[in-house]
C-alpha positions as a Markdown table, in Angstrom:
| # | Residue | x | y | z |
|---|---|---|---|---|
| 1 | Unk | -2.7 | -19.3 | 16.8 |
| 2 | Unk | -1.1 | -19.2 | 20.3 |
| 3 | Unk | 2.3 | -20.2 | 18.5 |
| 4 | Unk | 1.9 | -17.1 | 16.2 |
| 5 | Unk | 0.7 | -14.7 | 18.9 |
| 6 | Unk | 3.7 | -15.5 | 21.4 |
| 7 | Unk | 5.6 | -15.0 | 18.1 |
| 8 | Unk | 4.6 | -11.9 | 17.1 |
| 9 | Unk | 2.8 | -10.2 | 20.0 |
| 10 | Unk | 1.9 | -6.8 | 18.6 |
| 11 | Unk | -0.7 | -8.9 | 16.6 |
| 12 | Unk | -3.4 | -8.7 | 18.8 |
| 13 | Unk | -2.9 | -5.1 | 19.1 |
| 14 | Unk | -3.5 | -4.9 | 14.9 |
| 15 | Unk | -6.5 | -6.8 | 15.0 |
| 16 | Unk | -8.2 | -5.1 | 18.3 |
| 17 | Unk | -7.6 | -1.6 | 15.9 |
| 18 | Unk | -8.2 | -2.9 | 12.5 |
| 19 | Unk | -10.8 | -0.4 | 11.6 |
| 20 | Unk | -8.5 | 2.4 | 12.1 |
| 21 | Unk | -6.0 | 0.7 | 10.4 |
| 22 | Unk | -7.9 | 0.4 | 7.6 |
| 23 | Unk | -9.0 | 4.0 | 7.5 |
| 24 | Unk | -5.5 | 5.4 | 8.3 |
| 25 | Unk | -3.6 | 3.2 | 5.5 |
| 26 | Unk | -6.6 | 3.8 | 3.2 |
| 27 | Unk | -6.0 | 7.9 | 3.6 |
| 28 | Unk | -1.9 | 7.3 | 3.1 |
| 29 | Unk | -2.6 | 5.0 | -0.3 |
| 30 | Unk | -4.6 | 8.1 | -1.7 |
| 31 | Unk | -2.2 | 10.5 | -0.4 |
| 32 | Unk | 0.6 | 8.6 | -1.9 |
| 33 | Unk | -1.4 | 7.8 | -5.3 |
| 34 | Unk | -2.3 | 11.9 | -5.3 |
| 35 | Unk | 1.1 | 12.5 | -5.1 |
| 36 | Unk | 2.3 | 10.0 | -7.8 |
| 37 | Unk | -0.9 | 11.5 | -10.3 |
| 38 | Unk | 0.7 | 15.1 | -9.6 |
| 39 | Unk | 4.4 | 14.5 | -10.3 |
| 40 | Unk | 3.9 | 11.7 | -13.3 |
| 41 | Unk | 4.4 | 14.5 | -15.9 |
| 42 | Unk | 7.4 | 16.0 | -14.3 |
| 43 | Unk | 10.5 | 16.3 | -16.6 |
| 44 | Unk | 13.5 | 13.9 | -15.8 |
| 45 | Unk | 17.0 | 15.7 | -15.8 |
| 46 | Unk | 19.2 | 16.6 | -18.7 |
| 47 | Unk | 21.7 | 14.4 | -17.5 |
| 48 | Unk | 21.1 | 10.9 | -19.5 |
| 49 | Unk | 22.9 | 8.9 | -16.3 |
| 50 | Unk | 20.0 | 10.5 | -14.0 |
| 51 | Unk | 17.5 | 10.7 | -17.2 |
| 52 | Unk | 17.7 | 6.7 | -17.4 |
| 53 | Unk | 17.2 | 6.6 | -13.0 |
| 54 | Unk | 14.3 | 8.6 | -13.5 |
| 55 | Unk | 12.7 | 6.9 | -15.5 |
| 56 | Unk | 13.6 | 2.9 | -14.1 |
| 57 | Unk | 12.5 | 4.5 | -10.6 |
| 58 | Unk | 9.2 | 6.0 | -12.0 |
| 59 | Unk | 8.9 | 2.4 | -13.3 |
| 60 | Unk | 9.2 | 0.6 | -9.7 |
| 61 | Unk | 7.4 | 3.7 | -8.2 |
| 62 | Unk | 3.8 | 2.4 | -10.3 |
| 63 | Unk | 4.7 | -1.5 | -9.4 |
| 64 | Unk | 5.3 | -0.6 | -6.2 |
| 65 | Unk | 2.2 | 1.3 | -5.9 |
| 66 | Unk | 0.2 | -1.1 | -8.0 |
| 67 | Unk | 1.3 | -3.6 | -5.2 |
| 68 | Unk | 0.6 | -1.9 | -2.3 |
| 69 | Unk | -3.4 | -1.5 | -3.9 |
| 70 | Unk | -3.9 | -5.0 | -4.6 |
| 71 | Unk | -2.7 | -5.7 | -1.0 |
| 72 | Unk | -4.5 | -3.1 | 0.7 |
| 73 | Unk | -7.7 | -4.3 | -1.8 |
| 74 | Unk | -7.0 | -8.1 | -0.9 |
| 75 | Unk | -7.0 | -7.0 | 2.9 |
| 76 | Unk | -10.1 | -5.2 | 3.0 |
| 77 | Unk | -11.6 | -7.8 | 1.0 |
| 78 | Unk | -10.9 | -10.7 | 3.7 |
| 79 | Unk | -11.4 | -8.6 | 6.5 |
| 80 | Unk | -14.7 | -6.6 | 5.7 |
| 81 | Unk | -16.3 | -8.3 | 3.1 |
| 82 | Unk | -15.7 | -12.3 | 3.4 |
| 83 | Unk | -18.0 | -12.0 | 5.9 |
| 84 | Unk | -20.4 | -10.1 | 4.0 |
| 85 | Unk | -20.8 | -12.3 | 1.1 |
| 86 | Unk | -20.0 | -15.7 | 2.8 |
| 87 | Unk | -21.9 | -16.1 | 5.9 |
């Protein structure tokens, strides 16, 4: 621990503020996910170059999203409620 902390110094920093780190990224994800919900219907252009673009970046747009919810998920499951269930 004292390796990783003289390391990477700001980490002490993200654990003293978890909480509202946890809140703040939570509120982004569903701003983010709102935003995706509103646009996924959205016509690609005319243009099949930018057609074919649109459509391979609305596919790594919902991995990338999926991602980011399993990490947050995975997160808040080892921070909050390991401790809940385990001890």
């Amino acid at each position: 621990m004292a390796g990783l902390t003289s390391a990477i110094p700001g980490i002490m920093w993200l654990s003293a503020h978890k909480n509202t780190l946890f809140v703040l990224s939570g509120v982004l994800m569903v701003f983010s996910t709102a935003l995706w919900w509103q646009q996924r219907g959205a016509p690609c252009p005319l243009d099949p170059i930018k057609a074919a673009a649109c459509s391979r970046l609305r596919r790594i747009n919902i991995w990338l999203l999926s991602g980011a919810w399993l990490a947050y998920v995975c997160g808040l499951f080892f921070a909050y409620l390991w401790v809940i269930i385990f001890y």
